[in-house]
C-alpha positions in Angstrom: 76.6 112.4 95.2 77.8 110.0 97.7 81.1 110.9 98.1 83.6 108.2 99.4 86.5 108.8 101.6 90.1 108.1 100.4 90.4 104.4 101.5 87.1 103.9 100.0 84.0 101.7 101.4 84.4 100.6 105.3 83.8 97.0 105.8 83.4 96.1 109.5 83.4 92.7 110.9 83.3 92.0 115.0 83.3 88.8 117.0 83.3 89.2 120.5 85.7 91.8 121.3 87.4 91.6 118.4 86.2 94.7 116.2 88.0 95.0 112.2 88.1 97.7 109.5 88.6 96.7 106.1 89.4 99.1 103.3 87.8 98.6 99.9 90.8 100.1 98.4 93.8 98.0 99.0 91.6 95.6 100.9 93.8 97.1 103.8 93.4 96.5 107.3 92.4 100.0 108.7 91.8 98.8 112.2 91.6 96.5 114.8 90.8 96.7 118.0 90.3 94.1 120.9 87.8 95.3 124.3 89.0 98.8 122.8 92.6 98.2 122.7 94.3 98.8 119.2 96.3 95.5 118.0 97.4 97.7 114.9 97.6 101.3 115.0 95.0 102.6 113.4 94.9 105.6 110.4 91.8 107.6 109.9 88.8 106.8 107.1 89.8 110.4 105.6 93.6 109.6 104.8 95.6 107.3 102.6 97.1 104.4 104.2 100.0 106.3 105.7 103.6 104.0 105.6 101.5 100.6 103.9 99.8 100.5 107.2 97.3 97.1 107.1 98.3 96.7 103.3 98.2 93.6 101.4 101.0 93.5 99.2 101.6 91.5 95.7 102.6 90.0 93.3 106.0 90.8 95.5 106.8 92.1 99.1 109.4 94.7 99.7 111.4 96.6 97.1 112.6 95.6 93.5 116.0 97.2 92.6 115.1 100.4 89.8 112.3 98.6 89.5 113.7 96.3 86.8 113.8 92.6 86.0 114.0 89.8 83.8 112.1 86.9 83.5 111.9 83.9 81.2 114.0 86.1 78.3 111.9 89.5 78.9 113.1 92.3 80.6 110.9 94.4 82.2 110.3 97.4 83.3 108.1 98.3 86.6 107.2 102.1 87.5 109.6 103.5 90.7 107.2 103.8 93.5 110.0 104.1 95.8 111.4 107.9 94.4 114.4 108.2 96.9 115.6 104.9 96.9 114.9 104.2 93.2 112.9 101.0 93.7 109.2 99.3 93.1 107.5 99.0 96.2 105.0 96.8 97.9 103.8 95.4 94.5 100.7 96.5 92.6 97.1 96.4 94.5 97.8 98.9 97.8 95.6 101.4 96.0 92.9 99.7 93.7 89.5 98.9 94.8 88.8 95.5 95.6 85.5 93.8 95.2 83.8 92.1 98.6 82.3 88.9 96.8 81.6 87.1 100.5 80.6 88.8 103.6 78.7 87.8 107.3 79.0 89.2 110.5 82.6 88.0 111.4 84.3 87.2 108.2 84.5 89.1 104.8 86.3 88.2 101.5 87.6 90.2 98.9 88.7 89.9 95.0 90.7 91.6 92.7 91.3 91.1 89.3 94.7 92.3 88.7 95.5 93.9 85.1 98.2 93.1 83.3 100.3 96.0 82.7 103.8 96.3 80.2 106.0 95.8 83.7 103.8 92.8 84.7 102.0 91.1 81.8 101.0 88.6 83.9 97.1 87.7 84.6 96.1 87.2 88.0 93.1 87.1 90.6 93.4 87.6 94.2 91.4 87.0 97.4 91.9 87.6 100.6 89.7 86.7 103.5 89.5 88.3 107.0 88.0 86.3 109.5 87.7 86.8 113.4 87.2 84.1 116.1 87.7 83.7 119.9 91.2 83.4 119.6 91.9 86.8 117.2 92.3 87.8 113.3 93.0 85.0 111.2 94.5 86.2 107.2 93.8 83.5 104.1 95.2 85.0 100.8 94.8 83.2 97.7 96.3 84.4 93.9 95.8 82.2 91.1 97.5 82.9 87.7 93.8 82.9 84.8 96.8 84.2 82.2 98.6 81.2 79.4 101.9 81.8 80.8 104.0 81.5 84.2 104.0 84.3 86.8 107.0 85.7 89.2 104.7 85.5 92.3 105.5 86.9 96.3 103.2 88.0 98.7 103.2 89.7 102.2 101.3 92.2 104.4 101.9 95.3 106.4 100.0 95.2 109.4 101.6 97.7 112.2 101.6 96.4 116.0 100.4 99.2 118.5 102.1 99.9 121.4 98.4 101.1 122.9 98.9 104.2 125.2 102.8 103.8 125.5 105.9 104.9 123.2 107.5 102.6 121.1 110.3 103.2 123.4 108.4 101.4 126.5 107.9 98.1 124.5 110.0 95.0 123.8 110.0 92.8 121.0 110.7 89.4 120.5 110.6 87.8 116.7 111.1 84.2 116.2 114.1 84.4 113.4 118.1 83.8 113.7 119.2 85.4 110.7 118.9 88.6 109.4 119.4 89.5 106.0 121.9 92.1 105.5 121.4 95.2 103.2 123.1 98.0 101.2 122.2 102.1 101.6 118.8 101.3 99.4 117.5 98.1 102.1 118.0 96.1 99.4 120.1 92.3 100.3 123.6 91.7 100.0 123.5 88.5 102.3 122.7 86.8 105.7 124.3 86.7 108.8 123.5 85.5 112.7 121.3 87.7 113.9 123.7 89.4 117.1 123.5 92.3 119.5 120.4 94.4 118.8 119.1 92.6 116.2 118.7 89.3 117.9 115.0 89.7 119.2 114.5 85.6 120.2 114.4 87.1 123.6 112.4 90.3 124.0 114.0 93.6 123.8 113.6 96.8 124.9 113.4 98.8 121.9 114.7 102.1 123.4 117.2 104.0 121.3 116.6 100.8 118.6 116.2 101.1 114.7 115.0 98.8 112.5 114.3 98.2 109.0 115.2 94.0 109.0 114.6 91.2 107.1 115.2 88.0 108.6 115.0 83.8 107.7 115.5 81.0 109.2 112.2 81.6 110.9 111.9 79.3 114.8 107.9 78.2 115.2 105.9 76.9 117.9 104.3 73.3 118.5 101.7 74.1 116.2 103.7 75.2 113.1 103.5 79.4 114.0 105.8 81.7 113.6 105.2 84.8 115.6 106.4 88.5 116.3 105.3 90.4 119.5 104.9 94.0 120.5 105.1 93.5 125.0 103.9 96.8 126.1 103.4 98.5 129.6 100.1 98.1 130.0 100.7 94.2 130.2 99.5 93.7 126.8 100.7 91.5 123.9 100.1 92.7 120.2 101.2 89.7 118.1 101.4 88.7 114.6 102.0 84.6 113.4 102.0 83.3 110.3 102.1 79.6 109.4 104.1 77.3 107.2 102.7 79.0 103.7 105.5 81.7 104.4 109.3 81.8 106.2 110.3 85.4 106.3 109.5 88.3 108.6 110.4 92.2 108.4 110.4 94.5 111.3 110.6 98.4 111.1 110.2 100.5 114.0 109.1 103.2 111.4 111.9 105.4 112.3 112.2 107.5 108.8 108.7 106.3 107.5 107.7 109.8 105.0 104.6 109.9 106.9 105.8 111.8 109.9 103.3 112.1 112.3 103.3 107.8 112.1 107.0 107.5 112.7 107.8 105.2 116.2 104.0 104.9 116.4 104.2 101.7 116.2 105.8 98.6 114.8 105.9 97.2 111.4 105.7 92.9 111.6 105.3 91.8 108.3 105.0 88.2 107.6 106.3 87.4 103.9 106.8 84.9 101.1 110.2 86.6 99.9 112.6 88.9 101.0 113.3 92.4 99.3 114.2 91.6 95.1 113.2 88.5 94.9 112.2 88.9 91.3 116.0 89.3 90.5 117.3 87.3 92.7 115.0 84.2 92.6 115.2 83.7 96.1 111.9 82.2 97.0 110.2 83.3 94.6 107.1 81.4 93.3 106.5 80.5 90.0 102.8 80.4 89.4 101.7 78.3 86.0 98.9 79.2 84.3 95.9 77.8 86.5 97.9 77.5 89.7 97.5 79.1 93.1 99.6 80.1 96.0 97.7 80.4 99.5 99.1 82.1 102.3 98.1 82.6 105.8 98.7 84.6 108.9 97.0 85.8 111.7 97.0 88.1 115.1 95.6 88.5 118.5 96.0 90.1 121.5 97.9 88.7 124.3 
């Protein structure tokens, strides 16, 4: 028998210096690695994705409050992933096994058909497609709704900056946002305000004796559209995350109380998202896919 390991089959694609591990299950980035140096920090082949590192996460980012919500006249009913905090997490394809349908020496796409289930009756396929070029990791997702009805839809991804051979401590951070969202003892929104004092990272910041767990909007982008979030370490390298116009929110965890302890302030959660935390109750930039319709999003990183 040819026994797999937890994360499933290894898909490697390299261009350059620019090495990447894709997971079959979750389609999860495992690794990546530029001349040797991690961009993300890496888990092993023999463990579960430890704190959603490299995961890709739909049909909605972030948590749903008790996992409930209601939409056009149903109310539905999604299982807590979340125990302590009483919330869905991180939507509903971290753990299945996704299907490589295209693959060459630097690129790979993957599919899945996502089920419906009683807490989302909806019918969707996804694909995501790593690709690697001169100038770093570049992300395409792509969910279209095959179902007769409309679709709640969000999307985001998990990828964890490394700090390479240093602490979190020894880094700084910069992420182009000016408002964070605020949140309640669950990190689940009650509002917006300026982002101020440690949380304002337009600059970057040492992130000694700093905890985070933020959301922010009003996202500020570069002459060519991107958005990015970067992890300045010691060694005079960048690990940096952008995403385009496709999505306008980021959230940043220094992975402080992450239940994976041997992860925690390892590195640096930059998660480029459609929605913020309960979108599907609140509305707030959520897409509403109609049968036949797709949403693409794209993101990328690099090493500076």
């Amino acid at each position: 028998m040819n026994i797999k390991p937890p994360s499933g089959a290894q898909i490697r694609i390299e261009h350059g210096d620019h090495h990447v591990t894709v997971t079959e299950v979750g389609a999860a980035i495992r690794e990546y690695t530029v001349g040797g140096r991690d961009v993300f920090t890496p888990f092993s082949e023999a463990e579960l994705a430890p704190a959603s590192h490299g995961a890709v996460l739909l049909p909605w980012p972030n948590r749903l409050r008790d996992g409930q919500y209601e939409f056009d006249g149903a109310e539905l009913q999604l299982p807590i992933t979340e125990v302590p905090r009483n919330t869905a997490i991180h939507g509903l394809v971290c753990w299945e096994r996704w299907d490589v349908v295209e693959q060459s020496a630097s690129a790979v796409t993957l599919e899945l058909h996502l089920v419906p289930t009683p807490g989302y009756p909806f019918d969707l396929v996804a694909r995501v497609t790593y690709a690697l070029t001169d100038t770093g990791l570049r992300v395409t997702t792509r969910a279209t709704n095959v179902g007769g009805t409309d679709a709640p839809y969000g999307v985001g991804f998990h990828p964890w900056l490394s700090p390479g051979d240093a602490s979190v401590d020894e880094c700084t951070l910069r992420l182009d946002a000016s408002t964070r969202v605020t949140t309640d003892e669950r990190l689940l929104p009650t509002g917006t305000e300026p982002a101020a004092g440690d949380f304002d990272l337009r600059e970057p910041r040492l992130l000694a004796g700093i905890d985070l767990d933020d959301a922010y909007v009003d996202v500020l982008r570069d002459e060519d559209g991107l958005s990015w979030m970067r992890l300045g370490a010691p060694d005079g390298r960048t690990a940096a995350v952008w995403m385009d116009s496709s999505m306008d929110t980021w959230q940043v965890c220094t992975g402080d109380h992450v239940s994976a302890t041997a992860y925690r302030r390892t590195g640096v959660a930059a998660e480029p998202m459609s929605c913020i935390a309960d979108a599907f109750r609140s509305g707030d930039r959520l897409v509403r896919l109609a049968p036949g319709a797709s949403h693409e999003a794209t993101w990328g990183a690099t090493l500076l």
